[in-house]
DSSP file (Angstrom, degrees, kcal/mol; ACC not computed):
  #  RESIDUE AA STRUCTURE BP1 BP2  ACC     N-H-->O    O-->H-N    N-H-->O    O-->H-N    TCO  KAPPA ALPHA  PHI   PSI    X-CA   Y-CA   Z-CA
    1    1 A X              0   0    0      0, 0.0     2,-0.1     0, 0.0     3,-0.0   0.000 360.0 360.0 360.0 146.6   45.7   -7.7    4.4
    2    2 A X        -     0   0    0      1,-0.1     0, 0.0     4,-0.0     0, 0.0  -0.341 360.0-125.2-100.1 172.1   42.7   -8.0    6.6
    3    3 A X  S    S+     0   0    0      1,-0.2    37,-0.7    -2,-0.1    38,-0.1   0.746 112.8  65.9 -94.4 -20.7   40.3  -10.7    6.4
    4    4 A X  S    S+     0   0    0     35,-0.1    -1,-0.2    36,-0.1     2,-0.0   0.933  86.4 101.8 -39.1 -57.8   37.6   -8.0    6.0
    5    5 A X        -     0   0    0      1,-0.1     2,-0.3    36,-0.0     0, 0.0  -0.076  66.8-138.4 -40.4 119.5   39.3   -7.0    2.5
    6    6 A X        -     0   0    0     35,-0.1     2,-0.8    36,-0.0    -1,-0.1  -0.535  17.5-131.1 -66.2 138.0   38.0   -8.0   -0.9
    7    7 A X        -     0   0    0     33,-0.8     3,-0.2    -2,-0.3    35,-0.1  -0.925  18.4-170.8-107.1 107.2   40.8   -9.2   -3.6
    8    8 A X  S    S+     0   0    0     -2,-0.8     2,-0.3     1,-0.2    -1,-0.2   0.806  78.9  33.8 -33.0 -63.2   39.9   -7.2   -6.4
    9    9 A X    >>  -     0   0    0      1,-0.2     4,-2.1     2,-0.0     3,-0.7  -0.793  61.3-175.8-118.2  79.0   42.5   -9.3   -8.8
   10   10 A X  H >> S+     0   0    0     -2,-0.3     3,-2.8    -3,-0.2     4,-2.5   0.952  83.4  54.9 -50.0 -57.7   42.6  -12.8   -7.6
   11   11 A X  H 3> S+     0   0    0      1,-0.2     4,-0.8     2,-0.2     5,-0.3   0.803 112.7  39.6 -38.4 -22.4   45.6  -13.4  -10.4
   12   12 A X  H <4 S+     0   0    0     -3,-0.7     4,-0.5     2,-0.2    -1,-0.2   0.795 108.3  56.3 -91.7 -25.7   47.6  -10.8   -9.3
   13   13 A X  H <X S+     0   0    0     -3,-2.8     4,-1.4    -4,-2.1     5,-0.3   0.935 113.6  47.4 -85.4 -74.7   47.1  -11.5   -5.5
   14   14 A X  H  X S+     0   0    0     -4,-2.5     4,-0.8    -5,-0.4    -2,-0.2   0.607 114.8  48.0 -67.5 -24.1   48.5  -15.6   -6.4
   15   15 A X  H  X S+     0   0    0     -4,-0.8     4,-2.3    -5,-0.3    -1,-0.4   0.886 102.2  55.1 -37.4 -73.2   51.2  -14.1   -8.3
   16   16 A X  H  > S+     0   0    0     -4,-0.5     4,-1.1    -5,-0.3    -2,-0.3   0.818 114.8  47.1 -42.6 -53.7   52.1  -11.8   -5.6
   17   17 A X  H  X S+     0   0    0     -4,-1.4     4,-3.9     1,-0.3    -1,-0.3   0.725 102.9  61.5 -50.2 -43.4   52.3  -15.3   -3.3
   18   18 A X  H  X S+     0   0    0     -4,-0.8     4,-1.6    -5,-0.3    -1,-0.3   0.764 100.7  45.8 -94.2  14.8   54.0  -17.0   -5.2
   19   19 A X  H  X S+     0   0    0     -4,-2.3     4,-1.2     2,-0.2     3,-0.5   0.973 113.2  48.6 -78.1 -50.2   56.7  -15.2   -5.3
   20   20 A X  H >X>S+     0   0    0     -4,-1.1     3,-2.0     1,-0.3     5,-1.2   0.904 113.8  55.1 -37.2 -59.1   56.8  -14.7   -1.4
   21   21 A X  H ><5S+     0   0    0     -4,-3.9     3,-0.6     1,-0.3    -1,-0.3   0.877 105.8  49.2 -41.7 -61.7   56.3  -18.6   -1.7
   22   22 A X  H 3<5S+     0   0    0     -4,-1.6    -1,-0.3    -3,-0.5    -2,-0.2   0.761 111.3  51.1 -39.1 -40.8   59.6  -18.8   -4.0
   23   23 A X  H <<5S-     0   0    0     -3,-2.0    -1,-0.3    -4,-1.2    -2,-0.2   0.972 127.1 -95.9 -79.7 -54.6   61.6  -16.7   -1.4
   24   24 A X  T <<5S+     0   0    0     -4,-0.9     2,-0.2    -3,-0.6    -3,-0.2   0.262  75.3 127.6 130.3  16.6   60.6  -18.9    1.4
   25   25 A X      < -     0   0    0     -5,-1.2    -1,-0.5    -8,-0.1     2,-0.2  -0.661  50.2-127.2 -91.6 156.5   57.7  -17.8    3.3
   26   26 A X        -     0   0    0     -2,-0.2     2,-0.4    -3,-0.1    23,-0.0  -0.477  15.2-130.0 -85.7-178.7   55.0  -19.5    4.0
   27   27 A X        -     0   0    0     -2,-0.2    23,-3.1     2,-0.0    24,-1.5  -0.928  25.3-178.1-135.7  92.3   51.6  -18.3    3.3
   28   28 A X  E     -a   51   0A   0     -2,-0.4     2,-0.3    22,-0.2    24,-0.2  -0.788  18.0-157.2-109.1 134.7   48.9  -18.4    6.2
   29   29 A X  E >   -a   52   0A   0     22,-1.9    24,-2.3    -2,-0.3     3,-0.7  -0.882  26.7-170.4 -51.9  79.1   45.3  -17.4    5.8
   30   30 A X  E 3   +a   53   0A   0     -2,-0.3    24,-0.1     1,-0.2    25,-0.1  -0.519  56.6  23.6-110.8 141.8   44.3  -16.4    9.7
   31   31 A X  E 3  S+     0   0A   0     22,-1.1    24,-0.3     1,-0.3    -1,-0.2   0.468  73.5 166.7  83.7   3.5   40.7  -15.7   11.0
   32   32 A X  E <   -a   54   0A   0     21,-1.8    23,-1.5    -3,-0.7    -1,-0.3  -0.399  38.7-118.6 -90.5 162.9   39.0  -17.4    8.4
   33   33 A X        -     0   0    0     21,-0.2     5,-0.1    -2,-0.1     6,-0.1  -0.287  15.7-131.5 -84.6 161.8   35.2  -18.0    9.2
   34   34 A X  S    S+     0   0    0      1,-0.2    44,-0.2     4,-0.1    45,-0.1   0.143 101.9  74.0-107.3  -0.7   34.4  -21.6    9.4
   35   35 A X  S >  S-     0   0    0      1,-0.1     3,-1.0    43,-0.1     4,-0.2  -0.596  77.6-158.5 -83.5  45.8   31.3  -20.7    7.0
   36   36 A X  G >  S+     0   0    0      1,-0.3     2,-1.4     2,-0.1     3,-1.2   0.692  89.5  59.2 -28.1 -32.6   33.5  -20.1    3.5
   37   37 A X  G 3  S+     0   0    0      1,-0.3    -1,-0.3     5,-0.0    -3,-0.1   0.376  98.0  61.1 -76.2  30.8   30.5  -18.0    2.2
   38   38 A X  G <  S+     0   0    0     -2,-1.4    -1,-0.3    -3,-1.0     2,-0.2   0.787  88.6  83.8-114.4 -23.5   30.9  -15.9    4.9
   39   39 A X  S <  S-     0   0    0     -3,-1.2   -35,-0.1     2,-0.3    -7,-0.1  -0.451  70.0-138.2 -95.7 131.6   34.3  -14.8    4.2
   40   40 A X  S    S+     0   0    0    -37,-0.7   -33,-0.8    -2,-0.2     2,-0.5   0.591  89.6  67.1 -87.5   6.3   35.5  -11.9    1.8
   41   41 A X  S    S-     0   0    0    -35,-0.1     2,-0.7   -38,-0.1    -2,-0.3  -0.964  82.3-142.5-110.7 153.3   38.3  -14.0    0.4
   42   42 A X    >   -     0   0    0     -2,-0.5     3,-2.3   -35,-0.1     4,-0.3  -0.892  10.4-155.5-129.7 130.5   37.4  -16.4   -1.3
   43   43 A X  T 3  S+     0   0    0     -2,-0.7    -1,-0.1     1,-0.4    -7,-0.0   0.162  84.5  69.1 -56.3 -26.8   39.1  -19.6   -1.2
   44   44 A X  T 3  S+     0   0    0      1,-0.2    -1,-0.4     3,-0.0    -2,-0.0   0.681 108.0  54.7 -68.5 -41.2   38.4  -21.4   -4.4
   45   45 A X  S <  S+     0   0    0     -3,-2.3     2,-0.5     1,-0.1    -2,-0.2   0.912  81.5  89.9 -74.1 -47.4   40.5  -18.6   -5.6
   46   46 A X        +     0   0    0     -4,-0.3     3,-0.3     1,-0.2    -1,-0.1  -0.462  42.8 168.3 -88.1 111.6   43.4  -18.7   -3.8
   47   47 A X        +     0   0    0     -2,-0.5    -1,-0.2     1,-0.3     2,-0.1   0.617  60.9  58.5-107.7 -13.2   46.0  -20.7   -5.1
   48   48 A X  S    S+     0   0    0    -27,-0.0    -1,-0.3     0, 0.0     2,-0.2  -0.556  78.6 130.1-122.6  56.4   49.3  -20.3   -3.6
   49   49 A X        +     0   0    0     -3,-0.3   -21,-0.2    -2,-0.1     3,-0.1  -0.635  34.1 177.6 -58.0 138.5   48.4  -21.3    0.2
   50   50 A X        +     0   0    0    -23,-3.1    40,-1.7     1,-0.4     2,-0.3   0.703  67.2  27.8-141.1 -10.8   49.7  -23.4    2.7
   51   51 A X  E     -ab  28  90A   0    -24,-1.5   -22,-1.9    38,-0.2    -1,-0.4  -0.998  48.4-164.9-145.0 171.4   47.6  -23.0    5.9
   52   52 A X  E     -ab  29  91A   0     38,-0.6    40,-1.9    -2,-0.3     2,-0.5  -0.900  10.2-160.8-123.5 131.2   44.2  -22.1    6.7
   53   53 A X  E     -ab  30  92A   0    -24,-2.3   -21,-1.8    -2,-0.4   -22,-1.1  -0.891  13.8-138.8-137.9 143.7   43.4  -21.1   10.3
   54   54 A X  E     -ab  32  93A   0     38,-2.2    40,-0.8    -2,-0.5   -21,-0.2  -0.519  36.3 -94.4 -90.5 134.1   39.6  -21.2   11.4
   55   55 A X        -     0   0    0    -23,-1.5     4,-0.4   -24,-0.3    39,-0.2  -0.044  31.9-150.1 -41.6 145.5   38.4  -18.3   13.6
   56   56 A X  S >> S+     0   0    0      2,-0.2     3,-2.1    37,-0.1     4,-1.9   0.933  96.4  65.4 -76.7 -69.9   38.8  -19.6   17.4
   57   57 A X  H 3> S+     0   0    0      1,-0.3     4,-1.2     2,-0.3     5,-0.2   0.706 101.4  49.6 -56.7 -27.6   36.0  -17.5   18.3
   58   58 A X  H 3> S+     0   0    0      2,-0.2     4,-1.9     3,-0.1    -1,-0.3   0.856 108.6  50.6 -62.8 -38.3   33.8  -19.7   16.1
   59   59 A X  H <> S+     0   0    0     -3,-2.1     4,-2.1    -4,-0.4    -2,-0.3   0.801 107.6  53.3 -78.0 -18.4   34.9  -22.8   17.4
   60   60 A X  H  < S+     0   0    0     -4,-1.9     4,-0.3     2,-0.2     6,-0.2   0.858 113.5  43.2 -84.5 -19.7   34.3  -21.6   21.0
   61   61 A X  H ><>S+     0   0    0     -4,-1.2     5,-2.7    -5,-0.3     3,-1.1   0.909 111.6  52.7 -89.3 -22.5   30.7  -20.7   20.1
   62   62 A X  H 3<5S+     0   0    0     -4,-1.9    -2,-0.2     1,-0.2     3,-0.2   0.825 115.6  48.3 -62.9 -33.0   30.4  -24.0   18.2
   63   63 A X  T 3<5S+     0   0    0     -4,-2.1    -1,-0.2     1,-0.2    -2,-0.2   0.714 119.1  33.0 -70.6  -4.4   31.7  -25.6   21.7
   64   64 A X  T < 5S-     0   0    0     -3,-1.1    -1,-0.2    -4,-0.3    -2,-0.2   0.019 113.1-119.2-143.8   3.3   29.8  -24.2   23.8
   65   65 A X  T   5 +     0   0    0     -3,-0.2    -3,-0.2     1,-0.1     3,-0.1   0.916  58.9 143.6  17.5  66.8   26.8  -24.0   21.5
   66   66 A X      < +     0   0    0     -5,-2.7     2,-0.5    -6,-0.2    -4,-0.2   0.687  58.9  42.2 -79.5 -10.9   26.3  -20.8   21.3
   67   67 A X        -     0   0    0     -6,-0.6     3,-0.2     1,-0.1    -1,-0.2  -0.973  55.5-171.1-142.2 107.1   25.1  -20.0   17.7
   68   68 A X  S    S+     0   0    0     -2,-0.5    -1,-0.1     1,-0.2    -2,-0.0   0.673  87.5  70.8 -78.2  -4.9   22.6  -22.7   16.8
   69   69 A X  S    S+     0   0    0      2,-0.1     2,-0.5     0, 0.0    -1,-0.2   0.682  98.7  60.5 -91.6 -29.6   22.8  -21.0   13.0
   70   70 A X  S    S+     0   0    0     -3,-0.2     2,-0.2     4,-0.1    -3,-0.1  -0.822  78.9 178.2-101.6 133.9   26.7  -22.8   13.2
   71   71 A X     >  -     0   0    0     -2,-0.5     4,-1.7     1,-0.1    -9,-0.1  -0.761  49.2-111.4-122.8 176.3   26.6  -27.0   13.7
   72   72 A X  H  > S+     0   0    0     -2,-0.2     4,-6.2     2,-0.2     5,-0.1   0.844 123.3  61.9 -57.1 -54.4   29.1  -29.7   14.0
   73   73 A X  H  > S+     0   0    0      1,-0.2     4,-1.6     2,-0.2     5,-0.3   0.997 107.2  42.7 -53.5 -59.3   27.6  -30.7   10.5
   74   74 A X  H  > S+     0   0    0      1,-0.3     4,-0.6     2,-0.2    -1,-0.2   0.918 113.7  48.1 -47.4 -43.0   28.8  -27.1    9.0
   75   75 A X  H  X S+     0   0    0     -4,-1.7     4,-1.8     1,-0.2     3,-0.3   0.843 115.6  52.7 -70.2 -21.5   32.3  -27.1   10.6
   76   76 A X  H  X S+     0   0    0     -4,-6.2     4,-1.1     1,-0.2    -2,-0.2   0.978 113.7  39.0 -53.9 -58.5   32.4  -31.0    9.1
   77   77 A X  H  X S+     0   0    0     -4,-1.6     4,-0.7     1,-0.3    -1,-0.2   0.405 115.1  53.3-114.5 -14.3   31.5  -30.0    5.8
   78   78 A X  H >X S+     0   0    0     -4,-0.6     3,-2.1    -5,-0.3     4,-1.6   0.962 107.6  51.0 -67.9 -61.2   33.8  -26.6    5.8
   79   79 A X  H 3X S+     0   0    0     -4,-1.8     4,-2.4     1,-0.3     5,-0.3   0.809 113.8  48.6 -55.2 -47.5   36.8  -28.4    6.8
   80   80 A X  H 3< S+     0   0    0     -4,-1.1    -1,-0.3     2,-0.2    -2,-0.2   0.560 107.5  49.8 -51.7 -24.9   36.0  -30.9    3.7
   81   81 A X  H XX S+     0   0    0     -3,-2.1     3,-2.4    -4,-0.7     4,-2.1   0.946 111.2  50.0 -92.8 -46.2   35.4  -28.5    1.1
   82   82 A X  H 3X S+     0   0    0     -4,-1.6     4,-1.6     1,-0.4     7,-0.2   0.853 116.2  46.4 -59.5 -35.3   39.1  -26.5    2.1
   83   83 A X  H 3< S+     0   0    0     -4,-2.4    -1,-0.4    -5,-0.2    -3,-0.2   0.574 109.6  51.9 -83.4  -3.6   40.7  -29.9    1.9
   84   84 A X  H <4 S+     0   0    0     -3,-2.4     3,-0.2    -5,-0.3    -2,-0.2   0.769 119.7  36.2-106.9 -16.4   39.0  -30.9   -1.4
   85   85 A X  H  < S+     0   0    0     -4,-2.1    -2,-0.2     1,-0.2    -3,-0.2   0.821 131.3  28.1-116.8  13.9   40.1  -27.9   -2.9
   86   86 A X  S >< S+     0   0    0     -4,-1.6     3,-1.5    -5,-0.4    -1,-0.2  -0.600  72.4 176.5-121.9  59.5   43.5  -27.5   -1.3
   87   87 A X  T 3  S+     0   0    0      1,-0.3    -1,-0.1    -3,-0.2    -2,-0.1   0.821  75.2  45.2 -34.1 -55.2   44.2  -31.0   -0.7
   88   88 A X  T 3  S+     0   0    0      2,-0.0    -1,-0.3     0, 0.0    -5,-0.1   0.731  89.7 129.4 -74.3 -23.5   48.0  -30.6    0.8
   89   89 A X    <   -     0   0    0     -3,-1.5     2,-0.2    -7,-0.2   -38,-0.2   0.179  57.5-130.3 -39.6 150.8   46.8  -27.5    3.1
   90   90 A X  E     -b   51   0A   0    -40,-1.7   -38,-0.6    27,-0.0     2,-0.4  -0.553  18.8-154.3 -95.5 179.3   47.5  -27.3    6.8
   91   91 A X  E     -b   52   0A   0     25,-0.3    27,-3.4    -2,-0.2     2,-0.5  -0.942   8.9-170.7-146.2 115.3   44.5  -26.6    9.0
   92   92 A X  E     -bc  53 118A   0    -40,-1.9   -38,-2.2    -2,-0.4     2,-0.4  -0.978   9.6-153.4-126.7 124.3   44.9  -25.0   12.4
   93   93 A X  E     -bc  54 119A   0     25,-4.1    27,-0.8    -2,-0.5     3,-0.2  -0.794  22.7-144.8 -87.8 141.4   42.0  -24.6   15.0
   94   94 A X        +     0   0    0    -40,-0.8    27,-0.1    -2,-0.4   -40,-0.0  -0.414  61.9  23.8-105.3 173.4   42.4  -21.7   17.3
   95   95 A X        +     0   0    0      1,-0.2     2,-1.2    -2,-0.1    26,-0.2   0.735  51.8 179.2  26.6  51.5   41.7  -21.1   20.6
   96   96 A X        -     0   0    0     24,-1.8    27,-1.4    -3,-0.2    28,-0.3  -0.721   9.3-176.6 -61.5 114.6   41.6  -24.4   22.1
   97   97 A X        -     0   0    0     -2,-1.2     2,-0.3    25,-0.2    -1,-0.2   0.639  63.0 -22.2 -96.7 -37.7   40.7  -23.0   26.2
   98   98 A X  S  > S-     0   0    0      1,-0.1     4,-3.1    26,-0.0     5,-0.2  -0.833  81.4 -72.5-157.1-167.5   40.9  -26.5   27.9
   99   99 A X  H  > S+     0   0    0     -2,-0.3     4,-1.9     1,-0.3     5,-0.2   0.955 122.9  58.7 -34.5 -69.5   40.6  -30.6   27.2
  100  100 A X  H  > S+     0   0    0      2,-0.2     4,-0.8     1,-0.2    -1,-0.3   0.562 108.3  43.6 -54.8 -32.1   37.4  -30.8   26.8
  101  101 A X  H >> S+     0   0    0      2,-0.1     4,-1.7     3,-0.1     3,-0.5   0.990 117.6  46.4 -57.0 -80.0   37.7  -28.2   23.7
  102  102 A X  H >X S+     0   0    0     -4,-3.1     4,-1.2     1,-0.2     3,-0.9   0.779 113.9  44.3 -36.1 -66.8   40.7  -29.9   22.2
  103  103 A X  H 3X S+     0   0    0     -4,-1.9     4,-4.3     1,-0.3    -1,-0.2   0.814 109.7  63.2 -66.8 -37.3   39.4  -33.6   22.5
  104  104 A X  H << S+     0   0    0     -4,-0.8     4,-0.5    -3,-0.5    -1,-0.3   0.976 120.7  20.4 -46.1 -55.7   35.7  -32.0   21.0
  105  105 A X  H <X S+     0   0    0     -4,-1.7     4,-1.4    -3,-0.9    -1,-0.2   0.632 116.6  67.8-100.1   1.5   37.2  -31.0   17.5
  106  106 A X  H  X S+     0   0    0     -4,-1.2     4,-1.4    -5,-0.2    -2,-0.2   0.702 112.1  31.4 -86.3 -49.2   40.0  -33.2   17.9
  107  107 A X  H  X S+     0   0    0     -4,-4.3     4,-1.0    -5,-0.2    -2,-0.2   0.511 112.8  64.7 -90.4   1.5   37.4  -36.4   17.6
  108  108 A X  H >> S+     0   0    0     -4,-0.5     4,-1.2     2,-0.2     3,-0.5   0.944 113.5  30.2 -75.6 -43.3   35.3  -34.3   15.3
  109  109 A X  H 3<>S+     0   0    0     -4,-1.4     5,-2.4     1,-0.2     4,-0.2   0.710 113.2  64.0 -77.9 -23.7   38.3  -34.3   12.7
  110  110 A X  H ><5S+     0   0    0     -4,-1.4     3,-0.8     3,-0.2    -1,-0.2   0.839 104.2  50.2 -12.0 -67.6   39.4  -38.0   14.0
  111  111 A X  H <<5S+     0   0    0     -4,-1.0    -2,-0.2    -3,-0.5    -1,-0.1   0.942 110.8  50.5 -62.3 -53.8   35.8  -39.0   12.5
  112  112 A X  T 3<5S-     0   0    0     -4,-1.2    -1,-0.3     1,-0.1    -2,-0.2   0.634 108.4-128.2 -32.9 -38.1   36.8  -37.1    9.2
  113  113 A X  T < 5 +     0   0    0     -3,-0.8    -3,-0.2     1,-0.2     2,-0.2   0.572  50.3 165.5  62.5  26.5   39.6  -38.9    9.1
  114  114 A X      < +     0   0    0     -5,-2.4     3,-0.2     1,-0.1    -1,-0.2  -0.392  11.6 172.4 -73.0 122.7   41.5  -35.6    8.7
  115  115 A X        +     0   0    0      1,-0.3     2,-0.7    -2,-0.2    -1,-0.1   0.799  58.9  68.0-116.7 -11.7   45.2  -35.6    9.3
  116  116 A X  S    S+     0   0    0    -27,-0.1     2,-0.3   -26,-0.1   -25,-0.3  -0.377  79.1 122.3 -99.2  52.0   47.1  -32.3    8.4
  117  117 A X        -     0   0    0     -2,-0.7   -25,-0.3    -3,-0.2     2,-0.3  -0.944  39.5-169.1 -66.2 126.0   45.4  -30.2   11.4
  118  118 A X  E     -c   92   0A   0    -27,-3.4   -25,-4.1    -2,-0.3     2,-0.4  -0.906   9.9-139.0-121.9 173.0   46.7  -28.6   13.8
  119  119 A X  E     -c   93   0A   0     -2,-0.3     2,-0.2   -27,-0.2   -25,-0.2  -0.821  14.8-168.4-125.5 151.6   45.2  -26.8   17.4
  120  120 A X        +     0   0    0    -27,-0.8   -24,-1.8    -2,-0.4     2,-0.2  -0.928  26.0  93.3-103.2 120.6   46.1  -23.8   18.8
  121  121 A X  S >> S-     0   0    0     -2,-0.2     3,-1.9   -26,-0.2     4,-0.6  -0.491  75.4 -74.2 146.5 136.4   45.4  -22.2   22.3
  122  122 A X  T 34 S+     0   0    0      1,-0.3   -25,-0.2     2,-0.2     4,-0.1   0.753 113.6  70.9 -58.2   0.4   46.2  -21.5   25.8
  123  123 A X  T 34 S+     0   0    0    -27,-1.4    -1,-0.3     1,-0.2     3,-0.1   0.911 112.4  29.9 -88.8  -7.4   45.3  -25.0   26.8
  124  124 A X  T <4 S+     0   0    0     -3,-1.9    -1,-0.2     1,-0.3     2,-0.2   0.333 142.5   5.8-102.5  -6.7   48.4  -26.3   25.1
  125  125 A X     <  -     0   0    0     -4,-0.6    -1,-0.3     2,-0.1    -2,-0.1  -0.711  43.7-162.6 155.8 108.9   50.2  -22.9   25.8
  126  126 A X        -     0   0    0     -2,-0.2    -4,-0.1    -4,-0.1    -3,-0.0   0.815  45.7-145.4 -68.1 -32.0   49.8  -19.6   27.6
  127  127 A X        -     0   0    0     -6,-0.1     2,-0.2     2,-0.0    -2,-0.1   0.798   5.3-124.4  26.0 145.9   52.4  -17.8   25.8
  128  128 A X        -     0   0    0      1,-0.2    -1,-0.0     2,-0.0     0, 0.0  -0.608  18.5 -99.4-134.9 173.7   54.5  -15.4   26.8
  129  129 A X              0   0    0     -2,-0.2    -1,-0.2     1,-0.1    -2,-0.0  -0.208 360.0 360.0 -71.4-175.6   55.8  -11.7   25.9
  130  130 A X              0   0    0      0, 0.0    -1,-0.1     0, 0.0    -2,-0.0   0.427 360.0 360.0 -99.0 360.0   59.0  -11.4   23.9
């Protein structure tokens, strides 16, 4: 499913997971915007998660302050509402490029006191083909 995609039948969609869940997969939501009203799933809904990972390419214009419409204050207050209604959720930041990146949202979520994050990103990893 694309992140594009509208869920027609959220009950049927959270069914659908937890069975996957039951089997042993995990259940990643990837790409999502760092705005939740921006997003065409919506999150409130979605009940059989276990990580969330926030577009990179939002956090690189939020480093780099490209998009003044996006703040610190917005990614704060995102991160807070996915952990208040998915308490146990993991959180993964993407596209970490260097230090300076990491250490940026790394003391933003530090402040938060936010502990079940994790970072992503060629500065921790180039990766390689298979």
């Amino acid at each position: 499913m694309l992140e594009t995609e509208k869920i027609a039948n959220y009950d049927n969609f959270n069914t659908t997971l937890s069975e996957l869940r039951k089997r042993g997969y995990k259940i990643a939501v990837d790409d999502f915007h760092p705005l939740w009203n921006h997003n065409a799933i919506c999150i409130e809904n979605l009940t059989e998660i276990d990580t969330v990972k926030i577009d990179g390419e939002y956090m690189k214009d939020l480093y780099r302050k490209k998009n003044p419409s996006f703040t610190v204050e917005d990614f704060s207050t995102n991160i807070r509402h996915i952990l208040y209604i998915h308490p146990d959720i993991d959180i993964v930041v993407e596209k970490m490029e260097d230090q300076g990146m990491f250490e940026f949202f790394r003391d933003i979520l530090d402040e938060l006191d936010i502990k079940n994050v994790c970072f992503q990103g060629y500065y921790f990893d180039k990766g390689s083909d298979f």
